[in-house]
C-alpha positions in Angstrom: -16.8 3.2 97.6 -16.1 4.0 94.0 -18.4 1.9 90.7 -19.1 1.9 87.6 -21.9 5.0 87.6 -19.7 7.2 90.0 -18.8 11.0 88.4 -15.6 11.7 87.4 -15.8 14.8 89.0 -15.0 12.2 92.3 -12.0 10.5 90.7 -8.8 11.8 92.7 -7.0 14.4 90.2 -10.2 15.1 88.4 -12.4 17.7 90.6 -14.9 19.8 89.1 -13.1 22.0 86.1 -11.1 18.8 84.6 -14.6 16.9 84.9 -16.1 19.5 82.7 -13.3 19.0 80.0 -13.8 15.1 80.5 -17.6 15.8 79.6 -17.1 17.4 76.5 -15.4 14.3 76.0 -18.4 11.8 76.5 -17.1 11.2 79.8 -19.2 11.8 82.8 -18.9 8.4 85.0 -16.7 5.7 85.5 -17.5 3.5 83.1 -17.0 6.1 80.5 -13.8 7.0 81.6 -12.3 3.3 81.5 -14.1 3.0 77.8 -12.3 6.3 76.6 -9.9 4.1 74.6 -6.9 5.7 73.0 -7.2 7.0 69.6 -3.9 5.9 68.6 -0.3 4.6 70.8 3.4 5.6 70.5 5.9 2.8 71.1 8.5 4.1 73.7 9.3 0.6 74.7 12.6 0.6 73.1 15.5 2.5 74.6 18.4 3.5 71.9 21.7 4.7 72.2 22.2 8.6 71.7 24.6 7.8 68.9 22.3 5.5 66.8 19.6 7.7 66.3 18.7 9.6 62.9 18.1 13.0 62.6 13.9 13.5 62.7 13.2 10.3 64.3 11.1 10.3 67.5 13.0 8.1 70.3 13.3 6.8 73.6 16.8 7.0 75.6 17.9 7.0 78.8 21.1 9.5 79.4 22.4 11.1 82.7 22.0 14.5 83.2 25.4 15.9 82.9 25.3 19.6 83.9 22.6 21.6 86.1 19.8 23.2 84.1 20.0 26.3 83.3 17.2 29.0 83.2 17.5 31.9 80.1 15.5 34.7 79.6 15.9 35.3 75.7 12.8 37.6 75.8 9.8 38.9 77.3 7.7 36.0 76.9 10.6 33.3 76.5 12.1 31.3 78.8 14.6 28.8 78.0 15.4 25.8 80.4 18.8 24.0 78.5 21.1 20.9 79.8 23.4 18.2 78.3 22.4 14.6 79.0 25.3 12.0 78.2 25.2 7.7 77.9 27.5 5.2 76.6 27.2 6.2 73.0 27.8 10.3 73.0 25.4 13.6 74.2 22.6 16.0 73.7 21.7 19.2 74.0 18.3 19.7 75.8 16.2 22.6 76.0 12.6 23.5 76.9 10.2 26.6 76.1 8.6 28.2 78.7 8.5 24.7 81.2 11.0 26.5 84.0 9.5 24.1 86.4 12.1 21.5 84.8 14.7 23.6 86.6 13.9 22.5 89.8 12.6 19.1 88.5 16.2 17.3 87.2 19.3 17.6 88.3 23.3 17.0 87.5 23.5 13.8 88.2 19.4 12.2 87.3 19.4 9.2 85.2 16.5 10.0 83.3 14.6 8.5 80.4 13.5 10.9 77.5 11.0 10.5 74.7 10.8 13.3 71.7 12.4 13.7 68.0 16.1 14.4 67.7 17.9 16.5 65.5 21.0 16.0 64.3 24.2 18.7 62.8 27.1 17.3 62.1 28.3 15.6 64.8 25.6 17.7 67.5 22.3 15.9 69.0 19.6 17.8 69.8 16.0 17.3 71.4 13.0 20.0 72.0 11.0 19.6 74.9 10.6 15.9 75.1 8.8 13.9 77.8 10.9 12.9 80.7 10.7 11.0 83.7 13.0 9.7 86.5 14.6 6.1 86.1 12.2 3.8 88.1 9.4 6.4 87.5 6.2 4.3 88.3 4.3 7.2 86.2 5.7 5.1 82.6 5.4 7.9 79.8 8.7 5.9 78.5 9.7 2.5 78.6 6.6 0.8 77.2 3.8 1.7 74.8 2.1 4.2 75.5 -1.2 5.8 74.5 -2.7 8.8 73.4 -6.0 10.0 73.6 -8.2 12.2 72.0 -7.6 15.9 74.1 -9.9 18.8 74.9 -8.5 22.6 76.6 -8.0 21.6 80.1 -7.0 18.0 80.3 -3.2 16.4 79.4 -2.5 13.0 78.5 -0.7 12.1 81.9 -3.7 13.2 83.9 -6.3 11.0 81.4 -4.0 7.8 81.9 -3.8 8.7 85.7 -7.5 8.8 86.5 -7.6 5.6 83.7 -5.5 3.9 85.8 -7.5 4.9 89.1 -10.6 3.6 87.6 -9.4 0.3 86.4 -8.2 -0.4 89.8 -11.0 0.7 91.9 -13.6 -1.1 89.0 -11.9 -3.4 87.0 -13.7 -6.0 88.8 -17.0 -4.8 88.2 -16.6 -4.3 83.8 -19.8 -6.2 82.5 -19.0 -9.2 80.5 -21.5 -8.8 78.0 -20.6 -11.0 75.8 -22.0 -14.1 76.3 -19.5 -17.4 77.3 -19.9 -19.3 74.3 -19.4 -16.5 71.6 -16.6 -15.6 73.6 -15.1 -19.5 73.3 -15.9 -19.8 70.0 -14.5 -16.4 69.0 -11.0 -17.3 70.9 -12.1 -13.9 72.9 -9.9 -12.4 76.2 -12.4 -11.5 79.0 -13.7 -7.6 79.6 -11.1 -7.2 82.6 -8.1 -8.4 80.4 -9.3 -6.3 77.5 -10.0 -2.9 79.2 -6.7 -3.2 81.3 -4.3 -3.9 77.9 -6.0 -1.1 75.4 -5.2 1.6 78.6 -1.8 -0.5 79.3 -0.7 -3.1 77.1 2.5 -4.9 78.1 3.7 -5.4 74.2 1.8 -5.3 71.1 0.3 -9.1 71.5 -1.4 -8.4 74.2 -2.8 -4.9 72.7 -3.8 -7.1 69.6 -5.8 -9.5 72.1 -7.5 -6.4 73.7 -8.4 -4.6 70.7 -10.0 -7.5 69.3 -12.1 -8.4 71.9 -13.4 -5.0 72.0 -13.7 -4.5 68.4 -16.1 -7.3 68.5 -18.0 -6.6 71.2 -18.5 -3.3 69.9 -20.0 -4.6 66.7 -21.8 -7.5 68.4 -23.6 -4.7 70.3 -24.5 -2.9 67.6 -25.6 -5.6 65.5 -27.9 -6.8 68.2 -29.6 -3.6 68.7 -29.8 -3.1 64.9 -31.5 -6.0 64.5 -34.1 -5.0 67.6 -34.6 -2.0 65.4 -35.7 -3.8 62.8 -37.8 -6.0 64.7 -39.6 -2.8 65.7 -39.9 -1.6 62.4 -41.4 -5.2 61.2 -44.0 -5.0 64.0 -44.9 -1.7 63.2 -47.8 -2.1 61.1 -47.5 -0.1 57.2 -50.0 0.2 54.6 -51.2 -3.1 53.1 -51.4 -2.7 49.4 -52.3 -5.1 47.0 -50.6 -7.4 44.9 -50.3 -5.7 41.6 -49.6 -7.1 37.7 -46.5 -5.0 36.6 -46.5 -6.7 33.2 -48.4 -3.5 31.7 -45.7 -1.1 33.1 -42.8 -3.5 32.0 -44.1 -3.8 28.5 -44.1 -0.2 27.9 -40.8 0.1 28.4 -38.8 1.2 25.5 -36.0 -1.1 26.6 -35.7 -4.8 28.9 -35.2 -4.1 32.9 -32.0 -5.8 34.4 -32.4 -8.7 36.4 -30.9 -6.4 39.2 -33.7 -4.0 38.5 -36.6 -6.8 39.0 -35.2 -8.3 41.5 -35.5 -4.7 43.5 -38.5 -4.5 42.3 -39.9 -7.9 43.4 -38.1 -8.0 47.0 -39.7 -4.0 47.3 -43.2 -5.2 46.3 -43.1 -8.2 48.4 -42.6 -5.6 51.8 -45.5 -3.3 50.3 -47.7 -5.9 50.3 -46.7 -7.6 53.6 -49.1 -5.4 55.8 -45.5 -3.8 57.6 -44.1 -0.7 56.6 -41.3 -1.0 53.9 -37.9 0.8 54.9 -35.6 -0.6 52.1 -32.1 0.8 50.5 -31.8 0.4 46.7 -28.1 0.5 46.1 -26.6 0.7 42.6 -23.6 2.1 40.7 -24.2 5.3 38.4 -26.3 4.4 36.1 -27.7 1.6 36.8 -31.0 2.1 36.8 -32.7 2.9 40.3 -35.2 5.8 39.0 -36.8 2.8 36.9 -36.8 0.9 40.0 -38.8 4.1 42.1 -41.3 4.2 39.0 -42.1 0.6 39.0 -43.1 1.1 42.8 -44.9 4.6 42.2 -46.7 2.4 39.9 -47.8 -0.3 42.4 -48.5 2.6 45.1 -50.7 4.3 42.5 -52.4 1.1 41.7 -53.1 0.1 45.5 -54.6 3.3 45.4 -51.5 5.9 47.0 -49.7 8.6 46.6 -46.1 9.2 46.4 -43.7 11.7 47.4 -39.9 11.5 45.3 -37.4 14.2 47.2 -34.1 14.7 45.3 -30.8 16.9 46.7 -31.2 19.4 44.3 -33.2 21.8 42.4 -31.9 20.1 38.7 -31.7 17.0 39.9 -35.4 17.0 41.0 -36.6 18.4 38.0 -34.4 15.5 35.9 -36.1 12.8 38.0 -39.6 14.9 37.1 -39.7 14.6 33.1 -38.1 10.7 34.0 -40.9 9.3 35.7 -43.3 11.7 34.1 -42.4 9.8 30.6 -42.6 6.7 32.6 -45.8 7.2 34.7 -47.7 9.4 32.4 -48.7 6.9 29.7 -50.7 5.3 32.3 -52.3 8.3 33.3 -50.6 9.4 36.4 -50.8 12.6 37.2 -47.0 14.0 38.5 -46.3 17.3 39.8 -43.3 19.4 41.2 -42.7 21.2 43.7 -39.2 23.0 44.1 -37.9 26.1 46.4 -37.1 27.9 43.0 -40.7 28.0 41.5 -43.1 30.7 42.1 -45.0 31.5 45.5 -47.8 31.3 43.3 -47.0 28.1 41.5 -46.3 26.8 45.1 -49.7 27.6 46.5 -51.1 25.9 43.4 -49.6 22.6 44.3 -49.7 22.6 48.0 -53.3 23.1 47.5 -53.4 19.9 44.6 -51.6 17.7 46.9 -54.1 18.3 49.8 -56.8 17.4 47.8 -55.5 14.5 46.1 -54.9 15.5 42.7 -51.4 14.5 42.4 -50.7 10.3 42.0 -46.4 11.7 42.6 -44.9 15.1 43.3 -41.6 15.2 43.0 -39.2 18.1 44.8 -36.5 19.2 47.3 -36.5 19.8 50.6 -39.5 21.9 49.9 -41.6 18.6 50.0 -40.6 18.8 53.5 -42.1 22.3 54.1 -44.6 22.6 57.6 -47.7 24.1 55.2 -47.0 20.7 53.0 -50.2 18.4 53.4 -50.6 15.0 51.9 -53.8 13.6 50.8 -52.9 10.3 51.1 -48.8 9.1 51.4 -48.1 5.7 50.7 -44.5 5.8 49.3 -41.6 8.1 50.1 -38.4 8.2 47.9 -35.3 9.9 48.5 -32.2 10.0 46.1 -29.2 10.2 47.5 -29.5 9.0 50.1 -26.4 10.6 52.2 -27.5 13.8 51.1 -30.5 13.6 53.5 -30.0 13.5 57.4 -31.9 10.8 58.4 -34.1 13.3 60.7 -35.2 14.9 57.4 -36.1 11.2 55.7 -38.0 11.0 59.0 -39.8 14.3 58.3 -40.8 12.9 55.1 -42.2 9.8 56.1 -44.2 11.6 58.9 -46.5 13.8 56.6 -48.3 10.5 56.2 -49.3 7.6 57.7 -46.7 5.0 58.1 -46.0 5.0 54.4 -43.8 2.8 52.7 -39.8 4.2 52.4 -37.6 3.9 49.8 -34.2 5.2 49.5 -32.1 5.5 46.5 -28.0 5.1 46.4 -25.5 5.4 43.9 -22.5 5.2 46.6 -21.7 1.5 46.4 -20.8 0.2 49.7 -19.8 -3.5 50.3 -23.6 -5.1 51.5 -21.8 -6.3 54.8 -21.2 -1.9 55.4 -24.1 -1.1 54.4 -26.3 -3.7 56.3 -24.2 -1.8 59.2 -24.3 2.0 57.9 -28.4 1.8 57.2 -29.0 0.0 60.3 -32.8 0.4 59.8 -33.1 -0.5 56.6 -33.3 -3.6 54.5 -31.0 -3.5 51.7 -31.5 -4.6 47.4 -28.3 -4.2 45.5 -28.5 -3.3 41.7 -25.1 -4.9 40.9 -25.7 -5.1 36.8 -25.8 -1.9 34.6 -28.4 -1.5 31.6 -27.2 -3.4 28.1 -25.4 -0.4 26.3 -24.1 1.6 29.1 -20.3 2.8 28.0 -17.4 1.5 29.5 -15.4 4.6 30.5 -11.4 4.5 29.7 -9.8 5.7 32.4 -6.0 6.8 32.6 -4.0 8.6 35.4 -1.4 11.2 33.8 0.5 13.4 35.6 1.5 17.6 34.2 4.0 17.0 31.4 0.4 15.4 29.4 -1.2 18.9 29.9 -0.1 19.4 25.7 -1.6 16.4 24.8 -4.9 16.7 27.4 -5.4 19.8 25.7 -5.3 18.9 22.2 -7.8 16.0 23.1 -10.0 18.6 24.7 -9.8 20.2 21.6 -10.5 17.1 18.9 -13.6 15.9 21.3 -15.1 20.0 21.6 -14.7 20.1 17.5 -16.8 16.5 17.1 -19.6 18.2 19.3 -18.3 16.7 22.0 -19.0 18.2 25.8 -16.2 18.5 29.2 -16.2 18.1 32.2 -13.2 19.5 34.7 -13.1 19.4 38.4 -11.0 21.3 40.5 -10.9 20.3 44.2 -10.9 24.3 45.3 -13.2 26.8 44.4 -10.3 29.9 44.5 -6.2 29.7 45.3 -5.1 29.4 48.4 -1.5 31.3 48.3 -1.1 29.1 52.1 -1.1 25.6 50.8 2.6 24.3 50.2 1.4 22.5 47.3 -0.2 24.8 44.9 -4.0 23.1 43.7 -5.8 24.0 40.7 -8.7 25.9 41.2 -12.0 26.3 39.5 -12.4 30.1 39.2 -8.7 30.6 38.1 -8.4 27.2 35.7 -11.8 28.4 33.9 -10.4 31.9 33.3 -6.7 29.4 32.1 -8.5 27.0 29.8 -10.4 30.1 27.6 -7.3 31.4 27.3 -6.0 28.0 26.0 -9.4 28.1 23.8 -10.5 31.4 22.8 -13.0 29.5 20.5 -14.6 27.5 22.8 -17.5 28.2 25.2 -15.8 27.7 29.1 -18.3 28.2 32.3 -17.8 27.5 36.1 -19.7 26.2 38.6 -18.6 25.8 42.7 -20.9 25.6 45.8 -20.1 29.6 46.5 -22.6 30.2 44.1 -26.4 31.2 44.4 -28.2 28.3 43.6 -29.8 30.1 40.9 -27.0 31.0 39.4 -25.5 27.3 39.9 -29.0 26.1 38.8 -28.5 28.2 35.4 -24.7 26.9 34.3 -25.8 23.8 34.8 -29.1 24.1 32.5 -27.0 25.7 29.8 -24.2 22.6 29.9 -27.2 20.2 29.8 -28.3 22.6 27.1 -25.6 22.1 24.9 -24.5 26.0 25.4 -21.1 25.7 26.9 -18.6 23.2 25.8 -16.3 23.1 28.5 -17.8 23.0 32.1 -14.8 23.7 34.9 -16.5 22.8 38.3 -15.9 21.9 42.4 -17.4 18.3 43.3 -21.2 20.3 42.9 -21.3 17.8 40.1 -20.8 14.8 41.5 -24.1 14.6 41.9 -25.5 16.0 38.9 -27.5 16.5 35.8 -27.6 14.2 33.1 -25.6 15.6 29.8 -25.6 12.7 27.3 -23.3 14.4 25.3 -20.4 14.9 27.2 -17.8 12.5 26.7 -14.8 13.7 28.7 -14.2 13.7 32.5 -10.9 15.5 33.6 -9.9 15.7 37.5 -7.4 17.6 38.4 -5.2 16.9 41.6 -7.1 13.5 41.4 -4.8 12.8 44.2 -6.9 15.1 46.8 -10.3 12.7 46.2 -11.2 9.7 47.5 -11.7 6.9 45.1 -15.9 6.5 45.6 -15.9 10.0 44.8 -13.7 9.7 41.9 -15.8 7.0 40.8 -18.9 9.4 41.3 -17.0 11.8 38.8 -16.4 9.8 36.3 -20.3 8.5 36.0 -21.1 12.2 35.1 -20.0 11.0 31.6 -20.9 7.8 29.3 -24.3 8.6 29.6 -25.1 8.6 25.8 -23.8 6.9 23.0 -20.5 8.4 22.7 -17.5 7.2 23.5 -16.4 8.3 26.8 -13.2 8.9 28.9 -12.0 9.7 32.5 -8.5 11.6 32.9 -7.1 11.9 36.1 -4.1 14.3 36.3 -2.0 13.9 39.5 1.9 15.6 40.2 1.7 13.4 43.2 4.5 10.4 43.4 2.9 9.1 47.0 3.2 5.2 46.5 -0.5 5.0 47.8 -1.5 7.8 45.5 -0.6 6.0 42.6 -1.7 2.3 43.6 -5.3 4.7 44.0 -5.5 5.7 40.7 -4.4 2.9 39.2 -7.3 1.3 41.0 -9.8 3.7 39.3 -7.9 2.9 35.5 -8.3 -1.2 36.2 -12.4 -1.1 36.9 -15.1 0.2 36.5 -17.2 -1.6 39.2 -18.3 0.8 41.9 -18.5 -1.9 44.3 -14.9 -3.0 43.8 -13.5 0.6 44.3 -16.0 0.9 47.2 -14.1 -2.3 48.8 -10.8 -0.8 48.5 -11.7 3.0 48.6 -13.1 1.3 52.5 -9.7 -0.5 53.2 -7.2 2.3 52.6 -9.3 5.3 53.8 -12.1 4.3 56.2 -15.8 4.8 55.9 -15.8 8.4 55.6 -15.8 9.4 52.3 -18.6 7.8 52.0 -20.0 10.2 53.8 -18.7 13.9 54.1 -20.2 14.1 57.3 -22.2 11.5 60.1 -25.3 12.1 58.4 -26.5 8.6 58.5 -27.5 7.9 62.2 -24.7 5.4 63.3 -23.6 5.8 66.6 -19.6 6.7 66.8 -17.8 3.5 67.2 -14.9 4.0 70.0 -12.6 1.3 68.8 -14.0 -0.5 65.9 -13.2 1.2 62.6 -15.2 -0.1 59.9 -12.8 0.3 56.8 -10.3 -2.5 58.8 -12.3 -4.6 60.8 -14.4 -5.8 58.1 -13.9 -9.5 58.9 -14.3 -9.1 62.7 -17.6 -7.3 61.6 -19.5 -10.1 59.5 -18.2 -12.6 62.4 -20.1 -10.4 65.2 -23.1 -9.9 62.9 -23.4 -14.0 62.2 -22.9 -14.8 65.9 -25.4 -12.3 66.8 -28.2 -13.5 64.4 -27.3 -16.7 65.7 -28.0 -15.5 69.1 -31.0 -13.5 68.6 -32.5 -16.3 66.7 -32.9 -18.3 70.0 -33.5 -15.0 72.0 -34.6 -12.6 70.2 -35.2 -10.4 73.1 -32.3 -11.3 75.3 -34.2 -12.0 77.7 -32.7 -14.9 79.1 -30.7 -13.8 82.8 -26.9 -15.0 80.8 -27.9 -12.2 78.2 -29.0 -9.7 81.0 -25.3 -7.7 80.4 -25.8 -7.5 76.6 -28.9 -6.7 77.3 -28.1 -3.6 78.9 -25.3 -2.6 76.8 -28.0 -2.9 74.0 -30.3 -0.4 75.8 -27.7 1.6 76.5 -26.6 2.1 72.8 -30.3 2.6 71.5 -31.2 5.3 74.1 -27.9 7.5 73.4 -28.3 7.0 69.5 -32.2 7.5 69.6 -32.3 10.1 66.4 -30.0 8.2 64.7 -32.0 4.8 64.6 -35.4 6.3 63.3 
């Protein structure tokens, strides 16, 4: 007798090679094969006449088959199977590659309904191999909506929905409800059996809506419940108890006033520091507004309570940026701050390995060489890492084990909406910076497309002869002769543009480069050496250059709007005037209501908002670096509002049982368990 944990090697059709396809998958019982939910459906529900069709359109009919198939050998290697099926309307021509089991499959006579894309010539209808099945077929590839999963080598969708449907019959009975009664009442929720049995078959697109739903929230109501027992780990777990410390010396020495965003970081960073657990916060702000201030003002409290601390940045410039920052900061108090970067010499390295054992640094700032084995810390109290999504969350974990429980802090300038980022940095509390420094420039912004180029160019040329310094990205490094729509590229528009300016100074920059030689255009743009600097997103998280003023993007169409918005902070860093120009050929609808998005604001968190709606959470993050477990129905981008509902009813629920322990919750409970276990180095 079949359940939930049986293998799917057991499952009639499956056996043992199609069960290791299924495991590449994520599936290896039951349970997993009934929660495979599609990735996406195709509605076949609708049946059209041959002669109402349009030529490219993928449709359903139902036709007779009017002549036997025929089998043609064109060439070695190329079989033809070809028929004429006829209805009401009119006919079409039918023919198959290389399937000559069709042959013996339909014959003159079969009503038989068809799904694929037709093509039309003059008055002729065609169709390519499209899915078929017999009229009264119980197998229902046509007729309804169907849908389609994600595929490996070795398994078809028929023989997924098959064993699907297999499952669901022999277990459907035994699918935890793990949501508890009154969440699901209150939420206006279907039950598990409903839901599972309408994502794998819904009868019409209501009762896919009610399915998804329910799952979508359950999904997130899961993972906000074992978030929050993450965090009720971390809260236990006991950190290093520093003292309350006066920060009124290190604000008054401050050239300038802190934000109110800034001290409230500050304040809600200091007040975990000094709590007796072990801080694990997320300071969010836009570009430029002011999180390094933030990290100093807490290097300063760490120092004070008698600490160390460790700053890691993504790259070699940027760590040595952040170094003379906090050294002008930290210094006049008499901190001692070193570095300590891959590029510096094995003899400079041995120097301050040897400091840092001993004690004689108060903050070393580096790279992923602070990481190194040989690395020993006197005394760690505070670990801060910029840029966050450049770090795995194994190597922020790396870090913060060198010492003993120190404090973490973690440093963003991706906005993400708070309710995301609550979700994305599971084990962290979050302080948003949503207020940039008086004096900050507002960047102009405008989307042109190619017949500006004239006019860009004679603007490049004005700002270049003021003093002024460029920026231009290129979304390729070389051409690619393959693409069907030619992109500029940063090695060929470089060599363009010093044609265009013989007089001016042009360099490039991509990721294909050594770092030292990336490391040493970059110094000589900061450096004021090269007036135009032609580069691949390496700069979109970069070195400061006060003086440039001019941020061009070229196919702006091919980057997402948070990384647009990432560009364009690489300029209006000084007191110059600044402007963003984003050049686009593209007439896409979406591709223009995208840019025009980026020309209306300048608020990170605003673009983050829509950047989230219309492409999904991952361009926030090139790849899954921050820990979250894959959702398997719930997208994040759309199903914001389902998402803050699941987190308030779980808060609500774990305030009265925090544990779950009560026997109701035993299901959720489990599910919980479950989820922690498989994303173990994820939630760390």
């Amino acid at each position: 007798m079949a359940d939930l944990h049986t293998d799917v090697r057991y499952i009639k059709g499956i056996g043992e090679k199609k069960a290791l396809a299924l495991n590449k998958l994520g599936v290896f019982s039951l349970y997993d094969l009934v929660s495979f939910f599609p990735r996406r459906y195709e509605d076949r529900s609708q049946f059209c006449p041959i002669r109402e069709t349009l030529s490219g359109e993928t449709v359903c009919i139902r036709a007779l088959v009017a002549d036997e198939p025929r089998l043609m050998r064109i060439r070695r290697g190329m079989d033809l199977v070809k028929f004429r099926a006829v209805d009401e309307s009119g006919s079409v021509d039918i023919t198959y590659f290389n399937q000559n089991y069709v042959k013996d499959n339909l014959h003159k006579g079969d009503m038989v309904c068809f799904y694929g894309r037709m093509e039309i010539r003059g008055n002729m209808h065609s169709m390519a191999n499209p899915v078929y099945e017999h009229e009264g077929s119980e197998k229902g590839v046509t007729g309804r909506i169907v849908p389609i999963y994600r595929m490996t080598a070795g398994l078809n969708q028929r023989t997924i929905l098959q064993a699907i449907r297999q499952g669901l019959d022999a277990c459907g009975g035994q699918l935890p409800e793990a949501l508890p009664e009154e969440v699901r009442a209150r939420q206006k929720l279907v039950q598990a059996r409903y839901a599972y049995e309408n994502i794998h078959f819904p009868a019409d697109f209501g009762t896919l809506e009610l399915a998804r739903r329910r799952l979508i929230f359950e999904e997130l109501f899961v993972l906000s419940c074992a978030l929050n027992d993450v965090r009720r780990q971390r809260v236990n777990d006991d950190g290093i108890l520093l003292p309350k410390v006066d920060l009124s010396p290190f604000w008054a020495s401050l050239p300038f006033a802190p934000t109110g965003a800034q001290r409230r970081a500050v304040d809600e960073a200091l007040t975990d520091m000094t709590g007796g657990t072990a801080m694990s916060r997320l300071v969010q702000g836009d570009v430029g507004s002011g999180k390094t201030l933030v990290a100093a003002a807490l290097v300063y409290a760490a120092h004070r309570g008698g600490v160390m601390s460790a700053f890691m940045a993504p790259t070699e410039i940027l760590a040595e940026q952040h170094f003379a920052t906090l050294t002008s900061f930290l210094s006049p108090f008499g901190l001692r701050v070193g570095k300590l970067t891959g590029a510096m010499r094995a003899k400079e390295k041995r120097e301050v390995k040897a400091a840092l054992k001993t004690g004689e640094y108060d903050l070393i700032v580096g790279t992923h060489a602070l990481l190194s084995e040989d690395v020993e810390y006197a005394n760690l109290g505070l670990v801060v890492t910029d840029e966050q999504h450049r770090f795995g969350v194994n190597q922020r974990a790396a870090l913060v084990g060198k010492g003993r429980r120190p404090h973490v802090l973690v440093m963003s300038a991706t906005p993400i909406p708070r309710t995301l980022a609550l979700i994305l940095y599971g084990d962290l509390d979050v302080s948003i910076i949503d207020e940039l420094p008086p004096g900050r420039q507002k960047i102009d912004t405008f989307a042109v497309d190619e017949s500006y180029r004239a006019r860009l160019n004679g603007f490049i040329q004005k700002l270049c002869a003021e003093g002024r310094q460029v920026f231009v990205v290129c979304p390729m490094v070389e051409e690619n002769e393959e693409l069907e729509t030619p992109l500029k590229s940063a090695e060929e528009h470089a060599q363009e543009l010093q044609h265009v300016f013989p007089a001016l100074r042009v360099a490039c920059v991509h990721g294909k480069m050594k770092p030292k030689d990336k490391d040493a255009v970059m110094r000589g743009f900061a450096a004021g050496e090269t007036d135009i600097l032609v580069s691949t997103t390496v700069i979109e998280v970069g070195v400061d250059v006060p003086n440039a003023a001019l941020m061009v993007v070229e196919n702006a169409e091919r980057f997402g709007l948070s990384q647009l918005h990432q560009l364009r902070g690489r300029v209006g860093r000084g007191q110059h005037k600044s402007w963003c120009i984003l050049v686009s050929d593209n007439t896409n609808e979406e591709t223009a209501a995208r840019l025009e998005i980026m020309c209306k604001t300048n608020d990170g968190f605003k673009i983050a908002e829509r950047d989230l709606q219309m492409r999904g959470p991952g361009d926030f993050f090139g790849s899954r670096q921050h820990g979250l477990p894959e959702m398997h129905v719930a997208d994040l981008g759309a199903d914001m509002n389902i998402m803050q509902e699941a987190q308030k009813e779980a808060q609500q629920l774990l305030s009265r049982d925090p544990r779950l322990q009560e026997p109701e919750n035993a299901a959720l409970r489990e599910r919980v368990e479950r989820l922690l276990t498989q994303s173990a180095a994820g939630f760390n």
